[in-house]
Backbone as ProteinMPNN parsed JSONL, in Angstrom:
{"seq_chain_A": "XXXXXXXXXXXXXXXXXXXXXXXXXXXXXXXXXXXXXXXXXXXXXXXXXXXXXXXXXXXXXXXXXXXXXXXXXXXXXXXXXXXXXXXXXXXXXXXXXXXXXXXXXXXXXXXXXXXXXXXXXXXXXXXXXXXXXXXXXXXXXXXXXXXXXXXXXXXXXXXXXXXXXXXXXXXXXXXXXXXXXXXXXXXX", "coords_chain_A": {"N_chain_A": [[0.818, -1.198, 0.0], [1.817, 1.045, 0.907], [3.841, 1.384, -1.349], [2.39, 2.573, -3.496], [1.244, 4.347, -2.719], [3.129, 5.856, -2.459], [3.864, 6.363, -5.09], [1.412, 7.899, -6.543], [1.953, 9.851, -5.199], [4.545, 11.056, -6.135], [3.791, 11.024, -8.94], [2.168, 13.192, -8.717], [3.844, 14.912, -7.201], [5.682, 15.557, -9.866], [3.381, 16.734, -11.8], [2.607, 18.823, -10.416], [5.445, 20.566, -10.364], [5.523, 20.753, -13.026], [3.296, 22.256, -13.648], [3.824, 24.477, -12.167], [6.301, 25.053, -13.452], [5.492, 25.772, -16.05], [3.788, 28.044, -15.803], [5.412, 30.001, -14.545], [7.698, 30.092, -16.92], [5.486, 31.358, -17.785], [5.242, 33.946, -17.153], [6.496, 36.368, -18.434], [8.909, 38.696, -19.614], [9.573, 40.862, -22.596], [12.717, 40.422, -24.988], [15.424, 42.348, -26.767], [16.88, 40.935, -30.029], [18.776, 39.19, -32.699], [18.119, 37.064, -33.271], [15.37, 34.741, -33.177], [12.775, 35.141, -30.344], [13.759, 36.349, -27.706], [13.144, 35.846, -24.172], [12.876, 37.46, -20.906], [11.989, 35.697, -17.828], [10.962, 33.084, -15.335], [11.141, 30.685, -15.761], [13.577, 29.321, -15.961], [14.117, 29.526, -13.234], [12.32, 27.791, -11.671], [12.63, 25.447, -12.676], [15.299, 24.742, -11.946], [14.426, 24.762, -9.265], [13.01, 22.719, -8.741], [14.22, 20.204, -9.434], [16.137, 20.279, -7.329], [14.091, 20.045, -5.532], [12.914, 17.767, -5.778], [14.628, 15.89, -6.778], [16.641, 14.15, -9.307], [15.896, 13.143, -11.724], [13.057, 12.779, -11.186], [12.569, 15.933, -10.899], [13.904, 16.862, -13.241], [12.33, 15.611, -15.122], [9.636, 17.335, -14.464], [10.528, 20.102, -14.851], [11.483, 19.611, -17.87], [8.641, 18.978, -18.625], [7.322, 20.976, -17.948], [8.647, 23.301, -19.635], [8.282, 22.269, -22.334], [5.659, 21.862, -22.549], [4.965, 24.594, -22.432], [6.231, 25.551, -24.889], [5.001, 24.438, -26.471], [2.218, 25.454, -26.335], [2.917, 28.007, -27.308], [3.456, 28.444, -29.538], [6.669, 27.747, -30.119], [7.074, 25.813, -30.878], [9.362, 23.738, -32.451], [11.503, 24.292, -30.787], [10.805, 22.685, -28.121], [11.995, 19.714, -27.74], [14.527, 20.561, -27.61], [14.535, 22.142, -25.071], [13.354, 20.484, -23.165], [15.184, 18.302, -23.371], [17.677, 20.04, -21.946], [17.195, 20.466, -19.331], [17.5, 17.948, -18.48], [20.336, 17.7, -19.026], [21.353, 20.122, -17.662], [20.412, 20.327, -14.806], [20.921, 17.477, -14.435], [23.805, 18.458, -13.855], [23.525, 20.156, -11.84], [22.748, 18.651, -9.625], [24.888, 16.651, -9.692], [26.651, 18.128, -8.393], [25.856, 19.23, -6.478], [25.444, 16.744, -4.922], [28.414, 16.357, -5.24], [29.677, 17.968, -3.459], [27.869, 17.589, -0.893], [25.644, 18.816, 0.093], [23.629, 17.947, 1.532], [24.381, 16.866, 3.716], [25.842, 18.834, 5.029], [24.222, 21.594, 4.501], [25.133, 24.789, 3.748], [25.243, 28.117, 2.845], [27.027, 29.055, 0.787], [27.688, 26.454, -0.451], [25.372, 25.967, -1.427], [25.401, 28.192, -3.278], [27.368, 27.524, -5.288], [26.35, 25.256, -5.796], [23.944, 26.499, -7.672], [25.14, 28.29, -8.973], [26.746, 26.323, -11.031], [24.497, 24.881, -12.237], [24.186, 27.321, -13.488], [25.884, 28.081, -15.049], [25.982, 26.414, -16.701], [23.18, 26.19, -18.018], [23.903, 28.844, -19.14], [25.881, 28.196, -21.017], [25.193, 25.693, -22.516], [22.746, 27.177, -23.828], [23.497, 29.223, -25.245], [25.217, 27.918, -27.146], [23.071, 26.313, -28.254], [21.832, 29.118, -29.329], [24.038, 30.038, -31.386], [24.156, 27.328, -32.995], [21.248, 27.381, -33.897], [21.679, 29.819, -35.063], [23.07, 29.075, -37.729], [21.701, 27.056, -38.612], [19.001, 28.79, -39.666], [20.422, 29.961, -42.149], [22.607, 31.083, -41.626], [25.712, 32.23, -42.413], [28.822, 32.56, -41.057], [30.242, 34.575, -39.511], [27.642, 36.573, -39.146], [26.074, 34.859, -37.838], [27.929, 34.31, -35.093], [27.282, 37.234, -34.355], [24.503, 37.562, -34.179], [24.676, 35.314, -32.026], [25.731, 36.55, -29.856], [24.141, 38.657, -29.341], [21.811, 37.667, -28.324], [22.888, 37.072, -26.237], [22.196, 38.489, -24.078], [19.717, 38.534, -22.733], [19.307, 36.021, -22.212], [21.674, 35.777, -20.093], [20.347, 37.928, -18.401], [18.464, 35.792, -17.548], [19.449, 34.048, -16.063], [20.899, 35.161, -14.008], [18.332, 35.876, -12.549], [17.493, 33.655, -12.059], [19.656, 32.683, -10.073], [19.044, 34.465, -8.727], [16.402, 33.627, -7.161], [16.478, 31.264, -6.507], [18.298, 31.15, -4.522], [17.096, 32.644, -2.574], [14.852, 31.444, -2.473], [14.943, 28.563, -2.434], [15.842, 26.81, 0.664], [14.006, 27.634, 2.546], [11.591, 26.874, 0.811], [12.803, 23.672, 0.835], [12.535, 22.997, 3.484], [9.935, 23.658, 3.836], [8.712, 21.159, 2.653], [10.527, 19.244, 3.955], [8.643, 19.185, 6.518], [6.576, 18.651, 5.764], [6.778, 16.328, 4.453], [7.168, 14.456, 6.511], [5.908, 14.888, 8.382], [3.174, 13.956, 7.136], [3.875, 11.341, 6.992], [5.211, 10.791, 4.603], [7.686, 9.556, 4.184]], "CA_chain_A": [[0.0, 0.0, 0.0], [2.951, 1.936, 0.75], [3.886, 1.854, -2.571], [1.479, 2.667, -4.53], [0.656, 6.065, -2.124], [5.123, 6.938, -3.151], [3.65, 6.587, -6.861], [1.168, 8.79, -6.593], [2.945, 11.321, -4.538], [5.595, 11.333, -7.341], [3.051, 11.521, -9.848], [1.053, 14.458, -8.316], [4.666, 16.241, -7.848], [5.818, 16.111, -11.258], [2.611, 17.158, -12.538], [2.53, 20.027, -9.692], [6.295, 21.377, -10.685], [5.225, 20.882, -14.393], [2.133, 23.395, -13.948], [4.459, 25.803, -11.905], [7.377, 25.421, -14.564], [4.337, 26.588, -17.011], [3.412, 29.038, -15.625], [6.599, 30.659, -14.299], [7.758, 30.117, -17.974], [4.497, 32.283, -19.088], [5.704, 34.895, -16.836], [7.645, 36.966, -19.367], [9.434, 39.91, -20.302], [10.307, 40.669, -24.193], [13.789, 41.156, -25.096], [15.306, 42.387, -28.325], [18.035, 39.644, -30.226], [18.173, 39.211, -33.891], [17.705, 35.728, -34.06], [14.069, 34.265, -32.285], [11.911, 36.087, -29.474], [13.857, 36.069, -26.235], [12.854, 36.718, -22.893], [12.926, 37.294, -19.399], [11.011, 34.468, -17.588], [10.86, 32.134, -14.275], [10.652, 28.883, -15.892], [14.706, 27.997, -14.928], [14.321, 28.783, -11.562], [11.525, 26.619, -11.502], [13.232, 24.59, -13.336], [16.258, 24.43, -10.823], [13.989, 23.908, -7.863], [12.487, 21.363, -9.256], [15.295, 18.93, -9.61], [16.681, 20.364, -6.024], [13.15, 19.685, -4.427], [12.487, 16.156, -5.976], [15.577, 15.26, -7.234], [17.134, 14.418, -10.576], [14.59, 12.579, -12.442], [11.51, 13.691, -11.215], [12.691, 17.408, -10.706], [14.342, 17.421, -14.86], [11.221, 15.446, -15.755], [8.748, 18.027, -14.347], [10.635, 21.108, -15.433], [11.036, 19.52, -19.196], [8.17, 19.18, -19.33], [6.711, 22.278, -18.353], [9.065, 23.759, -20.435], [7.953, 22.003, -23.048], [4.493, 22.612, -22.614], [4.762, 26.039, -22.646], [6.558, 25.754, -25.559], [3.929, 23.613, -27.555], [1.249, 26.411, -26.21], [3.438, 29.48, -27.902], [4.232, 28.928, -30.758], [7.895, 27.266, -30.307], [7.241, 23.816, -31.608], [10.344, 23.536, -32.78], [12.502, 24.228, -29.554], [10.504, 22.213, -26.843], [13.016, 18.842, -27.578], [15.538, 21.187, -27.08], [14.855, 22.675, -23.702], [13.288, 19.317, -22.51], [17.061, 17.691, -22.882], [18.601, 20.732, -21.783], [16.307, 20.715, -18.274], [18.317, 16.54, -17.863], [21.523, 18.456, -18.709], [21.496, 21.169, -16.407], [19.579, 19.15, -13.923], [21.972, 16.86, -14.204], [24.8, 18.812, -13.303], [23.366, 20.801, -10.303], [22.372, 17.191, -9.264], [26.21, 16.025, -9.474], [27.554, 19.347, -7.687], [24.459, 18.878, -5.114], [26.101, 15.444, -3.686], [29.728, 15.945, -4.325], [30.015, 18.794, -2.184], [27.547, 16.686, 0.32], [25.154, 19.799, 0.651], [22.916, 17.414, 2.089], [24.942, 16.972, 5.398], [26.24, 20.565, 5.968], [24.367, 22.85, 3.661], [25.549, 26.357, 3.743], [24.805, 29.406, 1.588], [28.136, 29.432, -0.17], [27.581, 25.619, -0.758], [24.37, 26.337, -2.393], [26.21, 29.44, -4.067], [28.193, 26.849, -5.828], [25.219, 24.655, -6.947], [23.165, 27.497, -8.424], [26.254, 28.51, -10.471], [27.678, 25.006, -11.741], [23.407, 24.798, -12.99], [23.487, 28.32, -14.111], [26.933, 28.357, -16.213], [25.936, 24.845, -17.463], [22.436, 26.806, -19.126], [24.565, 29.776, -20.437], [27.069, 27.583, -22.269], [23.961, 25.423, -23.553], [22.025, 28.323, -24.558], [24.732, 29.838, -25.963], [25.852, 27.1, -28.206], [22.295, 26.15, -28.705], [21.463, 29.882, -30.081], [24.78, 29.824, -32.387], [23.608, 26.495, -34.023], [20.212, 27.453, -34.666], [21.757, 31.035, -36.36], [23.375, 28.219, -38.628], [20.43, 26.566, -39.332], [18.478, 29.568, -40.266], [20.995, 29.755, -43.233], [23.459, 32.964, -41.886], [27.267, 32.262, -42.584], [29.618, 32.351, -39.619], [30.327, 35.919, -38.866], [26.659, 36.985, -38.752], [25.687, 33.976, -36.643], [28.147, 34.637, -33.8], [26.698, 38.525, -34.429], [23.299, 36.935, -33.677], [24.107, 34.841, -30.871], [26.19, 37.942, -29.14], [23.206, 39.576, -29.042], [21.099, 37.103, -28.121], [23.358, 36.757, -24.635], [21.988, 39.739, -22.882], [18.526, 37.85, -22.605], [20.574, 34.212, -21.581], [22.355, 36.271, -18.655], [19.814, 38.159, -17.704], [17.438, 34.614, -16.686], [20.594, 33.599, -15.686], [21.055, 36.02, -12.709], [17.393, 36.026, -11.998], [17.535, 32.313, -11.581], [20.423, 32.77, -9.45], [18.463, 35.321, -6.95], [15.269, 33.209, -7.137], [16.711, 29.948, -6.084], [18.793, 31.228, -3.862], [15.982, 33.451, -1.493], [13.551, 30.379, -2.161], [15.547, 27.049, -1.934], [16.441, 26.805, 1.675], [12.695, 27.718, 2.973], [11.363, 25.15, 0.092], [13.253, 22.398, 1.1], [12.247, 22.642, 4.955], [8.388, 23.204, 4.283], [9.263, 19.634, 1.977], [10.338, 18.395, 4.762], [8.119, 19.335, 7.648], [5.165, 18.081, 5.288], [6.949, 14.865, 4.058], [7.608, 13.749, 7.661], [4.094, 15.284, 9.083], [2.039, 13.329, 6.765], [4.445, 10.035, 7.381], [5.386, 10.141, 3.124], [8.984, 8.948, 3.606]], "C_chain_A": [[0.856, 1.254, 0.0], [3.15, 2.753, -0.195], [3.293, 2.665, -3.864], [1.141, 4.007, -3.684], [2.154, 6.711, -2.701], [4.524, 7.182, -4.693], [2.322, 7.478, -6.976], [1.328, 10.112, -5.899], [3.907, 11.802, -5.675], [5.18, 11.779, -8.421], [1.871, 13.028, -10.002], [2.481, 15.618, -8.355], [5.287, 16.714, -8.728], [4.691, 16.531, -11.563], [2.472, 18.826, -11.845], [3.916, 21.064, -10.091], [6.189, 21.302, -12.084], [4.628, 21.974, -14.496], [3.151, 24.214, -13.307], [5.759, 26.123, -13.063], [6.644, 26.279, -15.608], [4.082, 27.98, -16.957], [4.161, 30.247, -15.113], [7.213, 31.078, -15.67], [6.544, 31.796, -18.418], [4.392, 33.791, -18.206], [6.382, 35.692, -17.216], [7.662, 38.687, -19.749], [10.442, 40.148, -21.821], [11.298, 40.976, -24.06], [14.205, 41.11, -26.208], [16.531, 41.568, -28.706], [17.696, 40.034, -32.03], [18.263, 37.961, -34.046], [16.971, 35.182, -32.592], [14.074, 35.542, -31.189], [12.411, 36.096, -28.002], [13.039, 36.836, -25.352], [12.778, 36.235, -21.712], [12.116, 36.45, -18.586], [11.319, 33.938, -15.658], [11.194, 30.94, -14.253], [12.053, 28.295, -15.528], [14.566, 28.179, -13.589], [13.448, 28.115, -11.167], [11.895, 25.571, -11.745], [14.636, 23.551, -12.401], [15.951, 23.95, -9.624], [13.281, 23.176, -7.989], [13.506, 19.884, -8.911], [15.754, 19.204, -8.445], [15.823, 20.04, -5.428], [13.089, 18.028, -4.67], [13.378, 15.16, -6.495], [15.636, 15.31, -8.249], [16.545, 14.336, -11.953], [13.502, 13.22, -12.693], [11.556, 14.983, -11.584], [12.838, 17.633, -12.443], [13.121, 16.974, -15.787], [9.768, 17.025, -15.741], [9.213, 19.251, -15.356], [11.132, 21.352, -16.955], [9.976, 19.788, -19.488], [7.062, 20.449, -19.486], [7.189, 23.132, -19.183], [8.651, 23.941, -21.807], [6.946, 21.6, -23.449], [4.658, 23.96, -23.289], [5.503, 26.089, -24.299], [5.717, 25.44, -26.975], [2.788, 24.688, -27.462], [1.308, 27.622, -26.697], [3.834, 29.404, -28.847], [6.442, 28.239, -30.813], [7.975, 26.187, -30.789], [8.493, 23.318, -31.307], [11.862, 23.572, -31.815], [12.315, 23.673, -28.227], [11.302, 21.193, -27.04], [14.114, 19.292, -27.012], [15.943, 21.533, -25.838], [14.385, 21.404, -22.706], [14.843, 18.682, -22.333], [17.652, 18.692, -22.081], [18.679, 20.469, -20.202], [17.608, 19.821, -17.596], [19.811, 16.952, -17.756], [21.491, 19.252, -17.65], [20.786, 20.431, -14.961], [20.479, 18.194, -12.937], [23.501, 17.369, -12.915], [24.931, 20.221, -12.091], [23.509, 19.59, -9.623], [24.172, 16.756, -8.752], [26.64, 16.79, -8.368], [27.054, 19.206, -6.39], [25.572, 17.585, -4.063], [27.61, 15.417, -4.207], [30.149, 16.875, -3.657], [28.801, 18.638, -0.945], [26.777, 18.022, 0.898], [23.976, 19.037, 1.287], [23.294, 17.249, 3.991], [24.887, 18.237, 5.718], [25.714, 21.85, 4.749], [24.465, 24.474, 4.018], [24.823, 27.294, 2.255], [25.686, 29.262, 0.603], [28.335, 27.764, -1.054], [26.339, 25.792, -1.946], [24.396, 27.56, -3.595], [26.592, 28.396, -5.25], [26.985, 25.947, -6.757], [24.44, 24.769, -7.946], [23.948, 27.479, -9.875], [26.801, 27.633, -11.279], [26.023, 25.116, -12.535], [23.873, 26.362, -14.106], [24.487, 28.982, -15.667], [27.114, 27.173, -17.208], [24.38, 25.648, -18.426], [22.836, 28.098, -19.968], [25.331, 29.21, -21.332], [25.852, 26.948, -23.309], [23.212, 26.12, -24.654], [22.573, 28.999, -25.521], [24.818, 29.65, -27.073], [24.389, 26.427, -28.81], [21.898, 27.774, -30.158], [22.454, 30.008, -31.82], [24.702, 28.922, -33.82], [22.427, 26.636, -34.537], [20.451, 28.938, -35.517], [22.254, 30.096, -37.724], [22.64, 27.771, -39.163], [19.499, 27.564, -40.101], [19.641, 30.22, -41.475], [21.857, 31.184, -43.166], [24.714, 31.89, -41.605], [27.627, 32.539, -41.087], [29.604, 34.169, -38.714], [28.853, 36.615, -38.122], [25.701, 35.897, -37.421], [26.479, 34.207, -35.558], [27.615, 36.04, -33.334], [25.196, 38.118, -33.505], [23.23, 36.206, -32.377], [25.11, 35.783, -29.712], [24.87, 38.139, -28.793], [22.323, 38.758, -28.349], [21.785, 36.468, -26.546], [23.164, 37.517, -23.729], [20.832, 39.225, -22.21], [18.624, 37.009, -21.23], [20.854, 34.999, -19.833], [21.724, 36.619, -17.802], [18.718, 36.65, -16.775], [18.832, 34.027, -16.508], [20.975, 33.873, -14.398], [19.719, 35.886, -12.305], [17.143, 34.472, -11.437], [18.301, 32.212, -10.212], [19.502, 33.086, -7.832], [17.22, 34.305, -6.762], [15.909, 31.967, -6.277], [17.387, 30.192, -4.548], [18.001, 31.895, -2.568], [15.495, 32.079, -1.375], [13.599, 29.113, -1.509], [15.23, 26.572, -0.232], [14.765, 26.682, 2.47], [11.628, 26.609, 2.243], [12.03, 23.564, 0.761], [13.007, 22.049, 2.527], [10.803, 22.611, 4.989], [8.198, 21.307, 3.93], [9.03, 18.663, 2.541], [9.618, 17.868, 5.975], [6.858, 18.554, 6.537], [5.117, 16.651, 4.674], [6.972, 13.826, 5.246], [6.319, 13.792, 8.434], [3.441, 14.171, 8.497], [3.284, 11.582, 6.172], [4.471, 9.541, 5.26], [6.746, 9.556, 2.881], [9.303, 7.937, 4.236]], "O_chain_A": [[0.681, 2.25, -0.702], [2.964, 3.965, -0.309], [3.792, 3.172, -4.869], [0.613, 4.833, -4.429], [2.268, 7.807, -3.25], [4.803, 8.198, -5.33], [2.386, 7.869, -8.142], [0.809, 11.198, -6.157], [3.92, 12.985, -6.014], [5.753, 12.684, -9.027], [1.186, 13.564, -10.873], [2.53, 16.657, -9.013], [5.592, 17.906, -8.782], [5.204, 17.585, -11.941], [2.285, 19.827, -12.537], [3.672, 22.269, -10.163], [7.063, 22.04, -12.54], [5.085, 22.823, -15.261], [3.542, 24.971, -14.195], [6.075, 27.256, -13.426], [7.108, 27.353, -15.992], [4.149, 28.837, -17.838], [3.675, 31.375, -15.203], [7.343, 32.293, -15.821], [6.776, 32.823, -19.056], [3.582, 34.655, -18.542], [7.198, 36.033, -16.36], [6.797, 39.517, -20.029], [11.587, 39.761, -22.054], [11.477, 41.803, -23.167], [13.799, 40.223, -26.96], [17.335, 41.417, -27.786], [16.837, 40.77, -32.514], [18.549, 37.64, -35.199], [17.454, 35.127, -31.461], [14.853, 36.49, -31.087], [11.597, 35.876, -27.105], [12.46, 37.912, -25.5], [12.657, 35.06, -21.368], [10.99, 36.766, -18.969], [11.95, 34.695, -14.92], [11.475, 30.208, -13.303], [12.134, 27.197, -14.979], [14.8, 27.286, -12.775], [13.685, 27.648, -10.053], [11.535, 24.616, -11.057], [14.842, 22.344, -12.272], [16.587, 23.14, -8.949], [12.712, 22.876, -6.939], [13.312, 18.867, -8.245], [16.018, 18.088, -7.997], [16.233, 19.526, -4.388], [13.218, 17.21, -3.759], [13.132, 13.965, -6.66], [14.989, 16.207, -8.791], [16.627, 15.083, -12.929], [13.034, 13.859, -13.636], [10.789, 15.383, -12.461], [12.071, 18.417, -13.001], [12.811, 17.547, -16.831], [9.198, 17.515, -16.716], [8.605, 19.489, -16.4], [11.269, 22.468, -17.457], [9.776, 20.616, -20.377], [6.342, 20.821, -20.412], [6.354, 23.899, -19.663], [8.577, 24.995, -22.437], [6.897, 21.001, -24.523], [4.49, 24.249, -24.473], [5.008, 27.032, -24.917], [5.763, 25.967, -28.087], [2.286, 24.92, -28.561], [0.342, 28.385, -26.715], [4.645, 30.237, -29.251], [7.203, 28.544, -31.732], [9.03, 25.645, -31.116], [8.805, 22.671, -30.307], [12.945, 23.048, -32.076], [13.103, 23.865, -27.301], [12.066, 21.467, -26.114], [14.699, 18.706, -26.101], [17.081, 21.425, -25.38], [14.922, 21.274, -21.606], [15.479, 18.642, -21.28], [18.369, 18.135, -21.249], [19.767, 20.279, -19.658], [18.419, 20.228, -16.764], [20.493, 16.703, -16.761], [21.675, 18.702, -16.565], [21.702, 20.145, -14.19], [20.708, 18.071, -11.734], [23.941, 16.942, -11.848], [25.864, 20.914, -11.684], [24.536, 19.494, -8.952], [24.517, 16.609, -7.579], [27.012, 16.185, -7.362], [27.731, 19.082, -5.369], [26.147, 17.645, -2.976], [28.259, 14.496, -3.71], [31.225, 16.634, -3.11], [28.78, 19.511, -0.077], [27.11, 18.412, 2.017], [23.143, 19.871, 1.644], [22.659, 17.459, 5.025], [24.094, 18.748, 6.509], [26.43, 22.72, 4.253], [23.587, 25.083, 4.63], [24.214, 27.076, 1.207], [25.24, 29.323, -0.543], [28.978, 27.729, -2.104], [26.521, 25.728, -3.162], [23.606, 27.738, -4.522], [25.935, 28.576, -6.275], [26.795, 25.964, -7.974], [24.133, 23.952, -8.814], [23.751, 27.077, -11.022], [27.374, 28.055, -12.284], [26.199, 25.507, -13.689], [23.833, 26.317, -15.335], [24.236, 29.703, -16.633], [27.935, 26.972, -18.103], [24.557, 25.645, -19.644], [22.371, 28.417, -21.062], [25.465, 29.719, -22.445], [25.558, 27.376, -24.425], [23.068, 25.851, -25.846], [22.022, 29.296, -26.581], [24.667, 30.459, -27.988], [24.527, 25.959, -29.94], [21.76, 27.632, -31.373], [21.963, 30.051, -32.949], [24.929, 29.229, -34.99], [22.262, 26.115, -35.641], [19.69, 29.269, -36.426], [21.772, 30.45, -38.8], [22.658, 27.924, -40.384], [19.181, 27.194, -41.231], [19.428, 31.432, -41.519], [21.922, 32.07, -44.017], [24.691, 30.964, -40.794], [26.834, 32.696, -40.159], [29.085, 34.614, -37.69], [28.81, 37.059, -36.975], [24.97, 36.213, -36.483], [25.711, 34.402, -34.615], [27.454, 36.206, -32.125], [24.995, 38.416, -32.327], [22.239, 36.249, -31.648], [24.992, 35.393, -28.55], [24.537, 37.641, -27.718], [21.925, 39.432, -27.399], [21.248, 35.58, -25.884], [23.744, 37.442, -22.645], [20.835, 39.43, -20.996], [18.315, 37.113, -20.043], [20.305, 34.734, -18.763], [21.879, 36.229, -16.645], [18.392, 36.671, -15.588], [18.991, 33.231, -17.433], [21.362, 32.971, -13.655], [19.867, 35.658, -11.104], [16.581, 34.288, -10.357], [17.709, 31.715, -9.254], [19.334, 32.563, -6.73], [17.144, 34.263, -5.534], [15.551, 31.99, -5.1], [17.046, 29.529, -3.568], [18.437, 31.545, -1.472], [15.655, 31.49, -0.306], [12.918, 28.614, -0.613], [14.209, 25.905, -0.066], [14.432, 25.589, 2.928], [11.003, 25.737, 2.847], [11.376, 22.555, 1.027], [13.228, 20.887, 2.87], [10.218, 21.883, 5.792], [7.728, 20.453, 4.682], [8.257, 17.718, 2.385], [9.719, 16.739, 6.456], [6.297, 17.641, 7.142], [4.132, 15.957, 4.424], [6.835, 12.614, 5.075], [5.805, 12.832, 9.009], [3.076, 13.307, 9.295], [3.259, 11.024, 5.075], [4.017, 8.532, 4.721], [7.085, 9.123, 1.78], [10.315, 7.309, 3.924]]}, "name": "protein", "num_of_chains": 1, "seq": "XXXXXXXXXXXXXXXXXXXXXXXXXXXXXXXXXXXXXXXXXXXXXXXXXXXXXXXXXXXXXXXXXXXXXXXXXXXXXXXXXXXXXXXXXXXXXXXXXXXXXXXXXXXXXXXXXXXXXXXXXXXXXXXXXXXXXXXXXXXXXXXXXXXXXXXXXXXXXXXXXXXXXXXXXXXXXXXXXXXXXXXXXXXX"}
C-alpha cells in the first residue's frame, strides 16, 4: 500500500512542478536579439527547484516538461526537444555538484552558491551554443551567426542572474516546508 501512495505522490509532484514550470515560464518579459523572441522568464528557476526539491529525475522530468508545454502552447514547436534535454543536462549537473560537495549533510549558503552557479553556467554555455547552431540553421554564414548569438546573450544572462536570486531566497525555505510536510504526513 505503501507503494502505490510513493507513486502517486511522485506523480502528483511532477505534474505540480510541471504546472508551476508553465506558468513561471508564461511569466515573461520581451527582449530584443536578432535571431528568435527572447525573454525574461521564471521557468529555470523553476526549473532548478524542481530537480533540487524532488531530485534528478523527477525534478528534470517536471521542469522539461513544463518547459515544453509552454513551448507547444506558444508557438515554439520547434525548440521544446531542445529545452526538454537541456532541463536533464542542467539538472543533471546541479544534481552532481548537489552530492559531491555533500550539501545534504552541511548545507551552507556558499555551498548552495556553488550549486546554483555550476546549474546556471551549465544553461549559459547550452544556450549559448544552442542559439549559435540554430543562427546556422536559419541559413546565416559564420560571422553573422556569432553577431546573432552575441546579441542574443543579454537575454541568456539576464534569466541567468534572476535564476540565481530566485533559487537562492527560495531554496532553503522550500526544502524545509518539503520536509516538515513529508515527515508530518508520514510520506517517507
Amino acid at each position: 500500500m505503501k507503494q502505490h501512495n510513493s507513486a502517486v505522490i511522485n506523480i502528483v509532484l511532477v505534474a505540480l512542478f510541471t504546472s508551476i514550470t508553465f506558468v513561471a515560464t508564461s511569466i515573461q518579459v520581451p527582449m530584443p536579439a536578432l535571431i528568435g523572441k527572447p525573454f525574461v522568464h521564471l521557468g529555470n528557476s523553476a526549473v532548478l527547484l524542481s530537480v533540487l526539491l524532488l531530485g534528478f529525475k523527477r525534478g528534470a522530468l517536471a521542469g522539461g516538461f513544463g518547459l515544453a508545454l509552454f513551448d507547444l502552447f506558444h508557438g515554439y514547436v520547434m525548440e521544446a526537444p531542445y529545452y526538454f534535454f537541456e532541463c536533464f543536462v542542467v539538472g543533471g549537473i546541479a544534481t552532481y555538484v548537489f552530492s559531491l560537495i555533500h550539501y545534504k549533510k552541511h548545507g551552507t549558503s556558499v555551498k548552495l552558491i556553488v550549486v546554483i552557479l555550476a546549474a546556471v553556467v551549465t544553461k549559459l554555455v547550452m544556450t549559448t551554443g544552442h542559439n549559435f547552431v540554430m543562427s546556422l540553421f536559419k541559413g546565416m554564414t559564420l560571422q553573422p551567426a556569432i553577431v546573432a548569438t552575441i546579441s542574443s546573450l543579454f537575454p541568456t544572462v539576464i534569466n541567468c542572474v534572476m535564476t540565481m536570486i530566485v533559487v537562492f531566497v527560495v531554496y532553503r525555505w522550500l526544502a524545509e516546508r518539503f520536509e516538515q510536510l513529508f515527515v508530518k504526513n508520514n510520506f517517507v
